[in-house]
N, C-alpha and C positions, 0 to 999 in steps of 0.2 A: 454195376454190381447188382446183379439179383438174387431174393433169398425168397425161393418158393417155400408160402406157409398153406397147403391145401383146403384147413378149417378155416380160412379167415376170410369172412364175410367182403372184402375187401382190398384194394393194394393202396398202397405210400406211395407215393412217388416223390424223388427231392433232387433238385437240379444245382448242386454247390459249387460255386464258383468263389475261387481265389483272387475276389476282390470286394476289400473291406474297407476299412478306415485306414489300417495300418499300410495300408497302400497306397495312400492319399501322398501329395507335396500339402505344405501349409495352405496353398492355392487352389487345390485340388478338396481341398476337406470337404466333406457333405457330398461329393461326386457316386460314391459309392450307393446309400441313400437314396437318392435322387433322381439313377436310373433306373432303382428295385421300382421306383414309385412310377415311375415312367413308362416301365416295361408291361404296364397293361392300360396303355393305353395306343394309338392307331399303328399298325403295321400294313405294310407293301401289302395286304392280303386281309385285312380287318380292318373295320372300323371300331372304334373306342365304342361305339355304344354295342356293334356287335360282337366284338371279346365280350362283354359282359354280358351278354344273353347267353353266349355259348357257356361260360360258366356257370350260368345259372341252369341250364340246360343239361349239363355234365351230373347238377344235381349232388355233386359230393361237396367238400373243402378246400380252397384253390385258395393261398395265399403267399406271402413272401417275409422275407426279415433279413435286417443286412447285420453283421456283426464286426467288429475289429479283423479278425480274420477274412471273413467271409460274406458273400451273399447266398441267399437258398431261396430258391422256387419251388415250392410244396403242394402237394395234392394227396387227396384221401378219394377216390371215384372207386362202382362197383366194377367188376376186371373186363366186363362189356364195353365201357366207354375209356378201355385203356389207352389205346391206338387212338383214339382221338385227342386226347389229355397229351398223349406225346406232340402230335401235329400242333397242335395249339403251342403249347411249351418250346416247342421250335420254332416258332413263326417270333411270337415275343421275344423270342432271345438273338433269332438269328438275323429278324428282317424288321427290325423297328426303324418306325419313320424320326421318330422325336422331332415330332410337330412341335412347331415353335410356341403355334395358339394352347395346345396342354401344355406343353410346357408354364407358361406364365399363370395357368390353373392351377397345375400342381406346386407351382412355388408358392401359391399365398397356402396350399394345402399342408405343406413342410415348414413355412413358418408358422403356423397356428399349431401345431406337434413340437414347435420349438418352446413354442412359450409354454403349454402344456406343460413341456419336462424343465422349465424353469419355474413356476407354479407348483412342481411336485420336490417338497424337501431332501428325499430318498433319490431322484433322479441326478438333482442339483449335486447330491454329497456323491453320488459314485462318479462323475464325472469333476469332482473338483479332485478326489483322491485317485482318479487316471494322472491326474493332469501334476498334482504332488510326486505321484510315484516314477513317471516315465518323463516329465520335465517337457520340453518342447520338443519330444521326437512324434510322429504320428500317430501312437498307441496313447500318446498323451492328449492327443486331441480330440472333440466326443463325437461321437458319430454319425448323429444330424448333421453336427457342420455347425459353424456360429447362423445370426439371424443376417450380419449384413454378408457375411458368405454366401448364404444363398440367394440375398440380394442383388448381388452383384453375380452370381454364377451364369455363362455363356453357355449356348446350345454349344460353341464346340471346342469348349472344354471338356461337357461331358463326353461328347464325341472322342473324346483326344483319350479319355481315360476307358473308354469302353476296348476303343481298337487296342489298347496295351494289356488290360485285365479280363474281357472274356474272351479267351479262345480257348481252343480244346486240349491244350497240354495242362490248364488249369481249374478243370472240369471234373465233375463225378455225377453220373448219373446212378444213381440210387433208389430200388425198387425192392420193397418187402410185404409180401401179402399173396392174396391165390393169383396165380399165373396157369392156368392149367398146359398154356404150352409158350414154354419157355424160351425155345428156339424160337418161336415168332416173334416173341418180346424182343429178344434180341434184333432181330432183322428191324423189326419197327421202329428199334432206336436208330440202329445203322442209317436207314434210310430219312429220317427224320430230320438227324444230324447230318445228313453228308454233305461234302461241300465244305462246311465248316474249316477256315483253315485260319492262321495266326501262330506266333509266338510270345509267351510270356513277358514282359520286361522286368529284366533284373531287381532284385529288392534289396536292401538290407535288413538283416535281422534285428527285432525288434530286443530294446536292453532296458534295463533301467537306468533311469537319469544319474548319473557322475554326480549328484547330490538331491536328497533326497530331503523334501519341503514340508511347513507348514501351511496348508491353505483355508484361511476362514470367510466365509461369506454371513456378512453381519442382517441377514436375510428377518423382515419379522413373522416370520412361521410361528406358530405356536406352541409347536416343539422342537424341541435342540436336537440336531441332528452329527452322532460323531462316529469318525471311521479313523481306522489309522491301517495299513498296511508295510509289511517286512516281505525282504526278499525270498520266495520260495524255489522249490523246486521246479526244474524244466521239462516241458513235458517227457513221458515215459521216461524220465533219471531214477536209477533202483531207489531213491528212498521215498518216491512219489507215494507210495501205499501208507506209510508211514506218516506222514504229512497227509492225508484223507483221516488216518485213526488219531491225528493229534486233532485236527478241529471238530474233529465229531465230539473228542474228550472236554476238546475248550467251551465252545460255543455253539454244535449242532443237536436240534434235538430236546428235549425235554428232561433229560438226566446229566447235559453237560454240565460243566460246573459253572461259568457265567450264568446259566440260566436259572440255577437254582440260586446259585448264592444272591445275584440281582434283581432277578423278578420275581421267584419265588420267595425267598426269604425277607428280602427289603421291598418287593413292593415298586420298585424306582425306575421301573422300563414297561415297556409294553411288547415291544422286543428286541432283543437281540441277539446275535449270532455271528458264528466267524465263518470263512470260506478258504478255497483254496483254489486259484487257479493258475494252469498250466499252459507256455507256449511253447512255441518248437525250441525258441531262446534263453527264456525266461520262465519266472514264475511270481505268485504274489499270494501272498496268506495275509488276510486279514477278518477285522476286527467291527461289527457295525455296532451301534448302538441310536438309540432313539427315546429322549426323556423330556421332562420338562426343565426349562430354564433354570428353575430354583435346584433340584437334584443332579443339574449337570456335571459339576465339580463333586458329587459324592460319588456319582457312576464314575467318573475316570480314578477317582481316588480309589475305589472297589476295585475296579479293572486293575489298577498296579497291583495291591494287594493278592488279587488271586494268582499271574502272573507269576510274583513273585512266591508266592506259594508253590504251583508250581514248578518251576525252577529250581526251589530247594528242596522238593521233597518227592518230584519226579511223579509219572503216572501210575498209577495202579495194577495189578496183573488183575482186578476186577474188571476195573476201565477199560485196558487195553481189550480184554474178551468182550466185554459189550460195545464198545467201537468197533471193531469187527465185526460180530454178526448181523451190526445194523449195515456194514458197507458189503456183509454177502448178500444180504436181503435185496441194497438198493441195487445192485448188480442183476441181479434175480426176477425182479418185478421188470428192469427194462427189457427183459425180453416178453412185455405182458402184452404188449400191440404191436401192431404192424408198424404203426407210425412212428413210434420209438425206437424200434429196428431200425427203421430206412434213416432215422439224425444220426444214429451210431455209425452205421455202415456209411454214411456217407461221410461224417465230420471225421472220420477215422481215416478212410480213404486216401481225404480231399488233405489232411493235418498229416499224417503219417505214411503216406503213401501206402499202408497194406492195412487188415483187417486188426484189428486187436480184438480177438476171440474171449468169450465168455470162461472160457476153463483158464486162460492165461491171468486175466484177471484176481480170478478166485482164487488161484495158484499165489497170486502175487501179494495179496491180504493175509492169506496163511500164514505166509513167512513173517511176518510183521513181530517182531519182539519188542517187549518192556524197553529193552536197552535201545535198541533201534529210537524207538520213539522220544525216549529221553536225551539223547545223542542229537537227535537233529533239533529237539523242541531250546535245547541249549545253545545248538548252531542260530535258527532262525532270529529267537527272541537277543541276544547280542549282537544284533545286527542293527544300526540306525534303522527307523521306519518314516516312514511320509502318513501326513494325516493331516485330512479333511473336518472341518467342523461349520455345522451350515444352521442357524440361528440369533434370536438376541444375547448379545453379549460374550460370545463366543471366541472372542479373542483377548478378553480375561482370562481365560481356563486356563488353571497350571495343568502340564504334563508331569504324571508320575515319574520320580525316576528313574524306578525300572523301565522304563523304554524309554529306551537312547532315542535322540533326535544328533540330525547335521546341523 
C-alpha cells in the first residue's frame, strides 16, 4: 500500500506481519518477540555488524515491535535511500541465518527486557489484566514470553514458528511519504519480495476467558497499581465510536470525569485513565489507576461511586459534544506524518483486510448519539469484569459493588 505525500521531507516504511503473541502455543510464547529481535542480526548476505553500519548508513530510523496481533518492521529514510531500505528489509525477513551464537546473545538480551517489564508496576499490571481477562488462551499470555520460556526457547522452534507466520498472505508492506515515482516503488518491492512463497497456518480467533478473574501481585512497589477491564466492542462493530466517546467521557483526557473527580479534586492519583481496545473477535474497555497504598481503597471506592453515577444519570449532550470533537481532532492530527500514515495504512490493511479511510471514520463519530452512548455504557458496565492489582496489600481491597466480578 502506497500513499504518495509530495511535501514530505521523507517516507515510512512498515513491513506488518501477522505474527504476534496471539499466535503463539503455550510453548511457542515469546516466539514472536524473539525473531523481531533476531531479524537484525546475520543473514545469507550480511553480517550482524554489517546490518548495522548499513543502518546507520541509511542515516534515518530503522526499528521494530512485535504486538499481540502482530509484528512491524519500520523505517523513516530520505526517498534516495528507499530501494535500499527495501533490499535490506528483504534480506532480514526473507534470508535470516538465526545463528545459533546471536542467538544465545540475544536471549540474555530478552531476558534482561523481561525483568525490566517486571521492575516496572504499569508493565506487570497490564499483563496481569491480559492474563485476568483472556484466562489461558494466547492473548492472555504476555508478549516477551515468560523468563524460563526463553530459557528454554530452541533455535527451531523459532524456526518452526517463523515458516508458519511470515509469509506473504500475511504480509502488508506499507509506504507513506515522497515517492516521486511510484511505479518504481512498486517494481522495488515486487522485486525485493519475489520469491517469497508460504501459507498462513490456521488460527483461532481470539475470545475472552469463559470466566473472568481477579489477579493481585503482592509486589513492593511504592505505589499501588489497579486496573480492572469489561467486555468491549469488536473491532469495527457499529457501536465502536461510541465506546471511543464513552472513555474519553470516563477516563481520557483532562475534562473526563475520573480525572477530575480523582485527581483533580481529591488529589489521590497521579494518573489515571480508561482505554478501549478492539480485535477482529473481541474487545476490552478498561480502567487504570495508579495511587498510593494508603488511598487505594478510597480510589476504588471513588471509582464505584462515579460509575455508578454514571449509570444513573447517563452522559451529557455537553460531554458527548466534547468527546467527539476530541476524537475528530485525534483522527485529524494522525494524518500529521508520514509515519502515522504508513501504522494506519498498514495496521488497517494487515487487521481488516482494506483501508478504513479518514472521512468513514469522521463519518462514524458524527453519528454517535447521547442514547447510543448511554445504551452501551449500561450494556458494558453489567457485564462481570477481570482485574489486575499490582502492590502492598492489594489483596485486601474491597471491590465496589457496582462492578460485578465472576
Amino acid at each position: 500500500m502506497l500513499e504518495n505525500r509530495p511535501y514530505a521531507p521523507c517516507v515510512s516504511v512498515g513491513v506488518w506481519i501477522g505474527a504476534g503473541s496471539m499466535h503463539e502455543t503455550a510453548e511457542e510464547n515469546g516466539c514472536a518477540h524473539f525473531l523481531e529481535h533476531m531479524a537484525f542480526k546475520s543473514t545469507e548476505n550480511r553480517t550482524a555488524g554489517g546490518i548495522l553500519e548499513e543502518m546507520d548508513r541509511l542515516g534515518g530510523h530503522i526499528n521494530a515491535f512485535t504486538e499481540k496481533e502482530c509484528t512491524c518492521y519500520y523505517a523513516r529514510v530520505i526517498p534516495e535511500h528507499l530501494g535500499q531500505l527495501l533490499d535490506l528489509f528483504a534480506d532480514l525477513l526473507l534470508h535470516p541465518l538465526t545463528d545459533r551464537q546471536e542467538m544465545e546473545k540475544e536471549r540474555g538480551v530478552i531476558l534482561e527486557e523481561i525483568a525490566m517489564c517486571e521492575d516496572n508496576p504499569e508493565d506487570r499490571t497490564g499483563d496481569l489484566l491480559s492474563a485476568a481477562f483472556f484466562g489461558g488462551q494466547p492473548m492472555g499470555r504476555p508478549i516477551l514470553g515468560s523468563a524460563e520460556g526463553i530459557r528454554t526457547m530452541t533455535r527451531e522452534r523459532l524456526l518452526g514458528y517463523r515458516r508458519a507466520h511470515y509469509v506473504p498472505g500475511s504480509t502488508v508492506v506499507a509506504l507513506s511519504g515522497r515517492m516521486p515515482d511510484a511505479d518504481a516503488v512498486l517494481e522495488a518491492i515486487a522485486q525485493a519480495f519475489a520469491g517469497w512463497t508460504g501459507e498462513a497456518a490456521a488460527q483461532a480467533a481470539p475470545k475472552r476467558a469463559a470466566q473472568l478473574r481477579r489477579l493481585c501481585d503482592e509486589s513492593s512497589f511504592e505505589q499501588t497499581h489497579l486496573s480492572f477491564a469489561w467486555p468491549g466492542p469488536v473491532l469495527d462493530a457499529p457501536e465502536t465510536p461510541a465506546a471511543w466517546a464513552l472513555s474519553m467521557i470516563l477516563g481520557e483526557g483532562n475534562s473526563s470525569r475520573l480525572f477530575r473527580r480523582i485527581r483533580e479534586e481529591m488529589g489521590a492519583v497521579y494518573n489515571i485513565y480508561s482505554d478501549v481496545v478492539s480485535y477482529p473477535s473481541c474487545g476490552m474497555v478498561s480502567v487504570f489507576a495508579e495511587t498510593s497504598p494508603q488511598q487505594a481503597q478510597k480510589v476504588l471506592d471513588t471509582l464505584g461511586e462515579e460509575l455508578d453515577r454514571l449509570l444513573e444519570g447517563g452522559v451529557t449532550a455537553e460531554e458527548m459534544d466534547m468527546a467527539k470533537e476530541q476524537l475528530r481532532i485525534a483522527c485529524l492530527l494522525g494524518d500529521e506524518s508520514s509515519e502515522e500514515r504508513m501504522t494506519a495504512l498498514g495496521r488497517s490493511l494487515l487487521l481488516r483486510g482494506r483501508i478504513r479511510e479518514k472521512e468513514e471514520v469522521l463519518s462514524a463519530i458524527d453519528r454517535v448519539s447521547p442514547e447510543e452512548i448511554n445504551s452501551l455504557l449500561r450494556e458494558i458496565f453489567a457485564q462481570p469484569s477481570a482485574s489486575a492489582f499490582v502492590g502492598k496489600g492489594v489483596k485486601k481491597l474491597k471491590i465496589p459493588g457496582i462492578i460485578r466480578t465472576e
